[in-house]
C-alpha positions as CSV (number, residue, x, y, z in Angstrom):
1,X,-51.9,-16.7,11.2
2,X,-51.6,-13.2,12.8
3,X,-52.5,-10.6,10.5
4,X,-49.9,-7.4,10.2
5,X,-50.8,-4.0,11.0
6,X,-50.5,-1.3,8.8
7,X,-48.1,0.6,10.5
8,X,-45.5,-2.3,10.2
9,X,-46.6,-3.3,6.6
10,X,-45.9,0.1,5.5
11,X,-42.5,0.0,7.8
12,X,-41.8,-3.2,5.9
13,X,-42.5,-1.3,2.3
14,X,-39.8,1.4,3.3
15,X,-37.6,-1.2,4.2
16,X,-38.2,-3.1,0.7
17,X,-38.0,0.6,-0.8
18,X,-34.7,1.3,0.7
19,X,-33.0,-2.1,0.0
20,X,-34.0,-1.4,-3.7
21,X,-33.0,1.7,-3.8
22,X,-29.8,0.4,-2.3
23,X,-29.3,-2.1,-4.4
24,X,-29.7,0.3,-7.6
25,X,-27.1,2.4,-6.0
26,X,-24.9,0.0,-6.0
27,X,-25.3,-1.3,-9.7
28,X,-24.5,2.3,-10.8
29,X,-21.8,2.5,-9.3
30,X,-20.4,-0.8,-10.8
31,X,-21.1,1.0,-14.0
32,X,-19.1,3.7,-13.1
33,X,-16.1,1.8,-11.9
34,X,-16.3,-0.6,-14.3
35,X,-15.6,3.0,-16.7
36,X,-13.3,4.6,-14.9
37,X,-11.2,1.1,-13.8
38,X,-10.2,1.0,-17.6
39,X,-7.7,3.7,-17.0
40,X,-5.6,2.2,-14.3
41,X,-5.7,-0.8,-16.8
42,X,-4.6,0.8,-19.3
43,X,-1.7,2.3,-16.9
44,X,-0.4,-1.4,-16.1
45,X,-0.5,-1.8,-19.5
46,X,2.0,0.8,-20.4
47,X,4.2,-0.3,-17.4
48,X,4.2,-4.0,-19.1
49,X,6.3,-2.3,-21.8
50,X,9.0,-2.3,-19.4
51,X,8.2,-4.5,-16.7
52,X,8.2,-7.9,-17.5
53,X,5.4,-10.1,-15.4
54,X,5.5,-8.6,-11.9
55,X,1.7,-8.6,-12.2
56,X,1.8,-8.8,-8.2
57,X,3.7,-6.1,-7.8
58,X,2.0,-3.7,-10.7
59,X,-1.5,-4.6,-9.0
60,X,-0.1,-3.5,-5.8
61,X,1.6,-0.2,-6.8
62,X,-1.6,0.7,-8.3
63,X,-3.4,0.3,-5.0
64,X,-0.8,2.4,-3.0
65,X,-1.4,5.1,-5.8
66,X,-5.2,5.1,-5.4
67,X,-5.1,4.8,-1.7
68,X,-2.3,7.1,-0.8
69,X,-0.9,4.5,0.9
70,X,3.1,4.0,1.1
71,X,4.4,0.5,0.1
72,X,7.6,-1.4,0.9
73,X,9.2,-3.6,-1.7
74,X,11.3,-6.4,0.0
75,X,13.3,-8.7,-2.5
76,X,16.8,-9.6,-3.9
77,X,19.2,-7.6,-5.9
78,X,17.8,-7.5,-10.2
79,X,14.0,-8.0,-9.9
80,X,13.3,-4.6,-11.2
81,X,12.1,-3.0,-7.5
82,X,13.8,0.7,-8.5
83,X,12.9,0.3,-12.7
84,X,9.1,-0.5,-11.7
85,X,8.5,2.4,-8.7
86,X,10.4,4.7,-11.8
87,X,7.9,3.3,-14.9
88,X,5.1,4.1,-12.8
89,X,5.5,7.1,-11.6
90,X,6.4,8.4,-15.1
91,X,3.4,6.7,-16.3
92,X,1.6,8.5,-14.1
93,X,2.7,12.0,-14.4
94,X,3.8,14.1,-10.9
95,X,7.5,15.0,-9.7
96,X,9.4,11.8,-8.9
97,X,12.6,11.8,-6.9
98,X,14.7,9.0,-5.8
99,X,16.8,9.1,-2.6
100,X,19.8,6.7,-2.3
101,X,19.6,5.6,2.0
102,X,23.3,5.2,3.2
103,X,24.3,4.8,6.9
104,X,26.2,8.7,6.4
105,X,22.8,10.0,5.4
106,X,21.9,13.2,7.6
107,X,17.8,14.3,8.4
108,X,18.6,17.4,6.4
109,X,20.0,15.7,3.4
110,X,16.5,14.5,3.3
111,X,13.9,17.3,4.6
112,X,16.4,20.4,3.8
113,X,18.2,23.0,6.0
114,X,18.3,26.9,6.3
115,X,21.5,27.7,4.6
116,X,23.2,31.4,5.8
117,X,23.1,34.7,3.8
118,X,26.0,36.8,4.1
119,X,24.6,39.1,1.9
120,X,21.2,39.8,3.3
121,X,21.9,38.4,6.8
122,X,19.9,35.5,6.9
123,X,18.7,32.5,6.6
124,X,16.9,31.0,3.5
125,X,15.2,27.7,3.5
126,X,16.8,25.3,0.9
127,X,14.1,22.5,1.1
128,X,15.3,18.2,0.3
129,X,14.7,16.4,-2.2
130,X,11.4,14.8,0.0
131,X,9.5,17.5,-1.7
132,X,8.3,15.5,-4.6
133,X,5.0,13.3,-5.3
134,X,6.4,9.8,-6.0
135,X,9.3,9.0,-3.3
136,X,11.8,5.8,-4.4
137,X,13.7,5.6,-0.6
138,X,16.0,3.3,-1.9
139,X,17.6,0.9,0.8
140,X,15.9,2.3,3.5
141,X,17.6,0.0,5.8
142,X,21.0,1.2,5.5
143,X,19.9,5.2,6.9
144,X,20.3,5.6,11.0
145,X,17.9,6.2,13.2
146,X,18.0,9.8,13.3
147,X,17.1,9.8,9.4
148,X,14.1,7.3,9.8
149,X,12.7,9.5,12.9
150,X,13.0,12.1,10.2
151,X,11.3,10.1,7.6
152,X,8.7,8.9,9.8
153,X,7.1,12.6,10.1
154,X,6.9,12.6,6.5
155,X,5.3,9.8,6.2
156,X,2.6,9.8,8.7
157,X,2.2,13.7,8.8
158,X,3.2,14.3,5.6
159,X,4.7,17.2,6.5
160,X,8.5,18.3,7.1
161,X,9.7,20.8,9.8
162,X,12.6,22.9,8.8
163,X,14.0,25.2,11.8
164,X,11.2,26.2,13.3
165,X,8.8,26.3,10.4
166,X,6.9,23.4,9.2
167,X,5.6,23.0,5.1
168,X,3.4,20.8,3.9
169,X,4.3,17.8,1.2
170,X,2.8,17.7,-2.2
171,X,-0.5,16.2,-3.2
172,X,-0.2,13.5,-3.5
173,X,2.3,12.1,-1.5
174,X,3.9,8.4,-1.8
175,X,6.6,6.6,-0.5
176,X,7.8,3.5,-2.3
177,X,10.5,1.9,-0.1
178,X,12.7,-0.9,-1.0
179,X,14.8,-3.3,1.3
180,X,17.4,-6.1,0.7
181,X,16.6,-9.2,2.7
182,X,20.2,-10.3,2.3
183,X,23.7,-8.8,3.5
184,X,22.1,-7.0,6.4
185,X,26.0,-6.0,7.9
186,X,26.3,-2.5,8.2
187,X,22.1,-2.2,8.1
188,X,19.2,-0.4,10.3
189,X,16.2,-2.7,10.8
190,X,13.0,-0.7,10.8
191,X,11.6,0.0,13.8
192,X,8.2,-1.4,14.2
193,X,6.5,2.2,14.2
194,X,7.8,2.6,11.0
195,X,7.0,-0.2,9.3
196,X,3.0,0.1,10.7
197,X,3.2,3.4,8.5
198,X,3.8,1.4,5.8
199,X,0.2,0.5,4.0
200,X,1.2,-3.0,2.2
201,X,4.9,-4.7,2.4
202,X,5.6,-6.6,-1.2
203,X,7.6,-9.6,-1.3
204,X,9.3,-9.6,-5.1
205,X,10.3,-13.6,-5.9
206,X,12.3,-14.6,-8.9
207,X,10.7,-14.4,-12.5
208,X,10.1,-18.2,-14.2
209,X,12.0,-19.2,-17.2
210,X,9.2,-17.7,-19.7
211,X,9.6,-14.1,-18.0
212,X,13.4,-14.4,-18.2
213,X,13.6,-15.6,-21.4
214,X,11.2,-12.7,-22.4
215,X,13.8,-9.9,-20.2
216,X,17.0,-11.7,-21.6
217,X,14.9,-10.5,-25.4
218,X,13.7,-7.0,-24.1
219,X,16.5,-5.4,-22.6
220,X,20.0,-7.0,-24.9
221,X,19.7,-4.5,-27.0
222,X,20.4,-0.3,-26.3
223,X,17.5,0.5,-27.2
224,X,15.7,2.4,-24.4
225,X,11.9,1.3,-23.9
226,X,10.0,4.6,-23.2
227,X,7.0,4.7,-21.0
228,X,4.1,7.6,-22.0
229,X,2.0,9.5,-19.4
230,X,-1.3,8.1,-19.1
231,X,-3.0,9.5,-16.3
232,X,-2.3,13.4,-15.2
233,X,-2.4,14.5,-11.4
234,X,-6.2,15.3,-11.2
235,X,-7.3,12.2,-13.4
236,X,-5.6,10.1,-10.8
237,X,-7.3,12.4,-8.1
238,X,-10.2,11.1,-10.0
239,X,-9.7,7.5,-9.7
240,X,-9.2,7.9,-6.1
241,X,-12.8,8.9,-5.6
242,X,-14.3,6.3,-7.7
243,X,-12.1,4.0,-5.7
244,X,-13.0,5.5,-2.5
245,X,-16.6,5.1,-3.1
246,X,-16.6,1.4,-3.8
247,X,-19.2,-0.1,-1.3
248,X,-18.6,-2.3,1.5
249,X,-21.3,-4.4,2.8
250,X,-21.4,-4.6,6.6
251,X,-20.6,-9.0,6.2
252,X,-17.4,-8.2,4.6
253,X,-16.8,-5.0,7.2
254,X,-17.0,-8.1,10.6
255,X,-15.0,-10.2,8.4
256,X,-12.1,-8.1,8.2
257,X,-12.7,-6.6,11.7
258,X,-12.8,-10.3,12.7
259,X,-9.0,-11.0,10.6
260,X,-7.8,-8.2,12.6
261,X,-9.1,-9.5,16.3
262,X,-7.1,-13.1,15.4
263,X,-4.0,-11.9,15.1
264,X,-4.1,-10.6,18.9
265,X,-6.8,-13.1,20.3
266,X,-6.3,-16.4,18.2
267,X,-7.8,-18.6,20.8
268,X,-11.1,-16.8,20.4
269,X,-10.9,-17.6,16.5
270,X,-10.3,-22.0,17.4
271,X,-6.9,-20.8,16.6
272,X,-5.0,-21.5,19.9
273,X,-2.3,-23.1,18.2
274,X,-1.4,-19.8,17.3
275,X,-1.1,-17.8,20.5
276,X,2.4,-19.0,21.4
277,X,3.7,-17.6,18.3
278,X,2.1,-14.2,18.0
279,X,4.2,-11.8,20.1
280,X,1.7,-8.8,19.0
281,X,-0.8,-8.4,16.7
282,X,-2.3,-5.9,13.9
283,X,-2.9,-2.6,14.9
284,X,-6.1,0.0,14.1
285,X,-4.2,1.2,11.3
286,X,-4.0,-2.6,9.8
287,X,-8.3,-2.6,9.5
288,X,-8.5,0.7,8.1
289,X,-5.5,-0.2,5.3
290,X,-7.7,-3.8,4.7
291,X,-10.2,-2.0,4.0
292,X,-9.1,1.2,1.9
293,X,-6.9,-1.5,0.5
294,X,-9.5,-3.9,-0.4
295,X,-12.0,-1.4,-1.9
296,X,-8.9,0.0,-4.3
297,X,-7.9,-3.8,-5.4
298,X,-12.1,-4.2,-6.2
299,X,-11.6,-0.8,-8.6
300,X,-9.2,-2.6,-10.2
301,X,-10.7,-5.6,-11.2
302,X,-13.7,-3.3,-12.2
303,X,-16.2,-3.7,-9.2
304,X,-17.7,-1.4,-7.3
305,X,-18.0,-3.6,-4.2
306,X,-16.0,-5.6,-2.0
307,X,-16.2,-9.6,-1.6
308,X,-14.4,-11.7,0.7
309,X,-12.0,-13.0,-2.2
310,X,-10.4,-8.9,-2.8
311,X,-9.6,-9.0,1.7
312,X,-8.0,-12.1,1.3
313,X,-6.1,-11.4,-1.7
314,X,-4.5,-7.8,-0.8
315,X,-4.7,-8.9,3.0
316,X,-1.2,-10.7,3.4
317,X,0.8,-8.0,1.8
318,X,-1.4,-5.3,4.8
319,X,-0.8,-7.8,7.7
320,X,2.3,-9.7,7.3
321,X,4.6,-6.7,8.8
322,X,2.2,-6.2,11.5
323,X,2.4,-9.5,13.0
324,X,5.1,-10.0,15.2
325,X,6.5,-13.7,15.9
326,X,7.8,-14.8,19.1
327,X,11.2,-16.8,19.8
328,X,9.1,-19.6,20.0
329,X,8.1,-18.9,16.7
330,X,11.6,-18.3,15.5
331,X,12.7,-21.1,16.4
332,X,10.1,-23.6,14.7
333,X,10.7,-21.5,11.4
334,X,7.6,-19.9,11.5
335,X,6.8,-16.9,10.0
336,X,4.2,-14.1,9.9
337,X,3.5,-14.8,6.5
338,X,2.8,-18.3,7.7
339,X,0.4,-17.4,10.5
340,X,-1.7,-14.8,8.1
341,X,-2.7,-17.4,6.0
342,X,-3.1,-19.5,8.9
343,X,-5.5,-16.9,10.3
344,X,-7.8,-16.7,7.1
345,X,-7.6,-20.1,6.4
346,X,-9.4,-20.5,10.0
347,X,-11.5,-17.6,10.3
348,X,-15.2,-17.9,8.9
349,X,-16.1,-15.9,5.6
350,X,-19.1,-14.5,5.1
């Protein structure tokens, strides 16, 4: 056998050293978020009060607030998308406003305008009501395309221009959006720059008979069901850094590079079957949200590192608005939901 020289055996011992090191690292850190993970429990507790199951959505919410990333609720009329974006933000603490999208809704009725004077001849900046922490835009769909152009700013540069001066949006800044997947007459589908702004896209499906059973109980009575702040501004400021620092081994980083790649290259996944019905795939932005998305979903469940189960788990509600179907798709009833899970079902995990 060919003995080692020194200069690599004492290589190798840095190497060992290091991947301790490393590895002690990451079991504080565990520690930590295992600590500071108890408050955002606690915070879907207090929602629960009010919200009846929705753990899906809750979960979700929670990982928009930690991320900064702006969420769009899709379901039916009654399942609680307006009361649960209200509960939490008032759990939470911040300024909350809720802005009611209809197709006569004007940029400025959102940003603000420079209103006239007469008295001191000129004009004073009377800023919208898009100048709050915790946005609810509800029915988005229904606003024109002027008013989304408008909105889009916000969103992605989180700032608003008003005449020619532009202010900057509070810290922090989300935007909880709902839609109606039914009676789309008289509505403005989202164009497909908007929607990539959004960081996850929530489906909301009907409660079971235990859950409505449980809201028929809750909410016959008048009495009102009031929701207390548990986390201030700057303890969910906290969280966020906690959250951000949960670690990412470089297996899971490929993997979700890799769930990204399929949804524009298929073929090059053994997924041909696939490529007639993609019309365009995930963009950039769709790996970086898996990711900041995936390490926020591990802080909730009290780990401070990522495994292949969080990516899966959060990654259908960060891809399934990014992938577009063809007609050919369309026409076979397939839908992007269906191709996702189609994609991580074939794509190896580490």
């Amino acid at each position: 056998m060919k003995a080692v020289s020194k200069p690599y055996q004492r290589w190798l011992l840095g190497r060992m050293e290091y991947k301790m090191a490393d590895i002690s690292d990451i079991k504080a850190l565990n520690e930590k978020v295992k600590q500071q993970s108890l408050s955002i429990i606690t915070l879907l507790n207090e929602v629960s009060k009010v919200i009846v199951g929705q753990k899906y959505i809750l979960e979700r919410m929670a990982v928009g607030f930690l991320t900064d990333g702006h969420i769009l609720l899709e379901g039916v009329p009654g399942l609680a998308k307006t009361l649960a974006v209200n509960t939490m933000a008032k759990a939470v603490g911040g300024e909350f406003k809720r802005i009611q999208f209809t197709p006569d809704l004007l940029p400025a009725d959102l940003t603000g305008t420079l209103i006239y004077d007469p008295k001191e001849l000129n004009f004073n900046v009377k800023k919208g009501p898009i100048f709050a922490n915790f946005i609810l835009a509800d029915e988005i769909n229904r606003a024109p395309a002027k008013v989304q152009s408008a909105f889009l700013e916000a969103m992605q540069e989180r700032q608003v221009t008003i005449g020619d001066t532009t202010y900057p949006l509070p810290n922090p800044f989300l935007v909880l959006a709902t839609q109606n997947p039914i009676e789309q007459e008289g509505t403005y589908p989202l164009a497909e720059a908007q929607t990539d702004r959004f960081m996850l896209k929530l489906k909301l499906d009907y409660p079971n008979a235990q859950e409505e059973k449980e809201i028929l109980e809750r909410f016959s009575t008048r009495n009102k069901i009031e929701v207390n702040r548990i986390l201030s501004l700057s303890e969910l400021d906290e969280a966020k850094n906690y959250a951000d620092e949960v670690y990412v081994d470089d297996k899971i980083k490929n993997y979700i590079v890799d769930i990204v790649l399929a949804t524009r290259n298929p073929e090059k996944y053994n997924l041909k079957e696939l490529k007639n019905y993609i019309a365009f795939g995930a963009s950039p932005r769709a790996t970086i949200n898996l990711n900041l998305a995936a390490k926020a979903f591990a802080f909730i469940r009290g780990r401070g590192f990522v495994t292949p189960e969080d990516v899966k788990d959060i990654g259908l509600d960060v891809l399934r608005h990014r992938v577009l179907t063809t007609y050919d798709a369309d026409a076979r009833e397939i839908n992007s939901d269906m191709i996702v899970k189609q994609i991580f079902n074939g794509v190896e995990v580490p």
